[in-house]
N, C-alpha and C positions, 0 to 999 in steps of 0.2 A: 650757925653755931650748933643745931641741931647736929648736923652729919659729920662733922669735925667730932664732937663728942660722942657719937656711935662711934665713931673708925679710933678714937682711942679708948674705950670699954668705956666710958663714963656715961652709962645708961642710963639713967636717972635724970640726969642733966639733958640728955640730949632728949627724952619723953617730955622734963618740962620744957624745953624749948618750942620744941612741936605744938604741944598743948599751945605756948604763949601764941603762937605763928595761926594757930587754928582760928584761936579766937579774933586775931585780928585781920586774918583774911574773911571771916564772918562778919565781921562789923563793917569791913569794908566794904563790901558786896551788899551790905543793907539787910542782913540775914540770909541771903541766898547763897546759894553754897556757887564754887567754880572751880576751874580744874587746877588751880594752885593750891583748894580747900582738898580735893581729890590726892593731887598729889603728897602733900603732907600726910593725908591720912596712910597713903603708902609708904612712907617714908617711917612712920609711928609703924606701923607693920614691921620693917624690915628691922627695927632694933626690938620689939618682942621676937621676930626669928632670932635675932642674934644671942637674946637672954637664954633661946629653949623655952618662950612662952607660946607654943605653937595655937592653942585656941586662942590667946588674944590678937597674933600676928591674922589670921583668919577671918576675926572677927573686922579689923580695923581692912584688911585686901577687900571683904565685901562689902562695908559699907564705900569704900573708895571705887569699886566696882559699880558699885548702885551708881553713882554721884554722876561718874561719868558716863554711863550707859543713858540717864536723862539730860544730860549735856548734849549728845550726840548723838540724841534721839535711836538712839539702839543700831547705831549707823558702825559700820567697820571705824574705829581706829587704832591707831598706833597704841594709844594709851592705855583703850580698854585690853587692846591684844597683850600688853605688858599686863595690866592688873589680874587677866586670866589667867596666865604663866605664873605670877605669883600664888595666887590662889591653889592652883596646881602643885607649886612647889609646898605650904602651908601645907595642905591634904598627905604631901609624900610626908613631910617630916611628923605629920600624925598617925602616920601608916594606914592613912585611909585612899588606900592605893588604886582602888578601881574609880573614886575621884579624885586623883591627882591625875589619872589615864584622861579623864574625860576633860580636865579645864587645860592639861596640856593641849590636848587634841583639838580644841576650841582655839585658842590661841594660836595653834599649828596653822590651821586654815585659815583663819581670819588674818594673819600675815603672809599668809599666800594670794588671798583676795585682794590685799591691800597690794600688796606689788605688781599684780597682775593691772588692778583701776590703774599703778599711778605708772604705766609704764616700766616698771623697775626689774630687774633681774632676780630671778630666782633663787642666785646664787648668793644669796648675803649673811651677814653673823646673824642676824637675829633668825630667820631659818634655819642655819644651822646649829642656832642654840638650843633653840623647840626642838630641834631632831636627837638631839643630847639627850635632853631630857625626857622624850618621848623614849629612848632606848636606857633611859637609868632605872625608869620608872617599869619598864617592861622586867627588867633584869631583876627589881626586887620582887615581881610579881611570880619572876619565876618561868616568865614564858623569854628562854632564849633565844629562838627563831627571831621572835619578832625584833628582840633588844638588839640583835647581832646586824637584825636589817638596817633599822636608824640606825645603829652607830656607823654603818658603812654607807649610807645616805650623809650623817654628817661629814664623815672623814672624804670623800668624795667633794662633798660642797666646799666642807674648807679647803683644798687639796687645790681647786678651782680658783677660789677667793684668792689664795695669798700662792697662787700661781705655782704650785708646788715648794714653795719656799722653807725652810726654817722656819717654824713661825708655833705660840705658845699652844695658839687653838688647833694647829693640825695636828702636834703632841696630844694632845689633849684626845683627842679623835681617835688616835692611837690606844690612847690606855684603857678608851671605851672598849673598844674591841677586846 
C-alpha cells in the first residue's frame, strides 16, 4: 500500500503505511530489526526524496544503512551496495556533493566486488547505474573530464548490455554525454 501511494503523490498515506509495516516487522522479529525492517526504512526514504525532504530521506537511507551493514556483518551486499547509492543520491540532492562523490564511489565498488565473488559480468545495469551517477555528480561538481569519463564508461556498458540495440538506458547514456 505504501509504494502504490508514493507512485500516485499520496505521501502521507504512504509514510503511514510505512510507519504501520515498521512496526510490525518489529514486533515480528521480537524487537530485533531485519532486512524487510531495513528495507522499509528505504522505502520511507525514498518518499521524503520524492517530497524534497532531502535531510529526512538521509536520515531514514542511514539508519537503513546501519541495519543492514549489522545484518551482514559489514560484508559486501547487494542491499547495502543500493543503500550506499541512495545515500549518495540524498547528499547530491543536498548539494553536499563531495559526499554524494564518496557513497557513489562506495557503492561503485562494492558492486564490482560483488560480481567479481559471484561470478557475474561486469557488464550489468546496476554498474552502469553507479557509472551514471558517478558522471552526474562529477558534472555538478564541475569537474568535466572526469563526468565525460563515466558517462562514456556507462554508454559503453549499456551499449554492451542491450547489445547495441534501441534501448531507454542507452539513450540515456547518450544525453549524459
Amino acid at each position: 500500500f505504501g509504494k502504490v501511494s508514493d507512485k500516485l503523490g499520496d505521501y502521507e498515506q504512504a509514510l503511514d503505511s510505512y510507519h504501520k509495516s515498521l512496526d510490525m516487522y518489529k514486533r515480528l522479529a521480537g524487537n530485533a530489526e531485519s532486512e524487510e525492517y531495513a528495507y522499509v526504512l528505504s522505502n520511507i526514504a525514498h518518499t521524503y526524496d520524492n517530497m524534497g525532504q532531502y535531510e529526512k530521506a538521509l536520515e531514514c537511507n542511514m539508519s537503513s544503512l546501519s541495519v543492514y551493514e549489522r545484518l551482514h556483518k559489514r560484508r559486501d551486499h547487494v542491499d547495502t551496495a543500493t543503500i550506499l547509492n541512495n545515500v549518495g543520491l540524498a547528499y547530491q540532492n543536498m548539494r553536499e556533493l563531495e559526499k554524494a562523490l564518496d557513497f557513489y564511489l562506495q557503492s561503485f565498488e562494492m558492486k564490482k566486488r560483488i560480481c567479481r565473488d559471484e561470478g557475474k559480468s561486469l557488464a550489468n545495469q546496476d554498474l552502469a547505474m553507479a557509472l551514471t551517477n558517478l558522471g552526474a555528480v562529477c558534472n555538478f561538481m564541475g569537474n568535466f573530464p572526469t563526468a565525460l569519463d563515466y558517462a562514456r564508461q556507462a554508454l559503453d556498458m549499456n551499449k554492451a548490455i542491450y547489445d547495441g540495440a534501441n534501448h531507454i538506458d542507452v539513450a540515456n547514456s547518450y544525453n549524459s554525454l
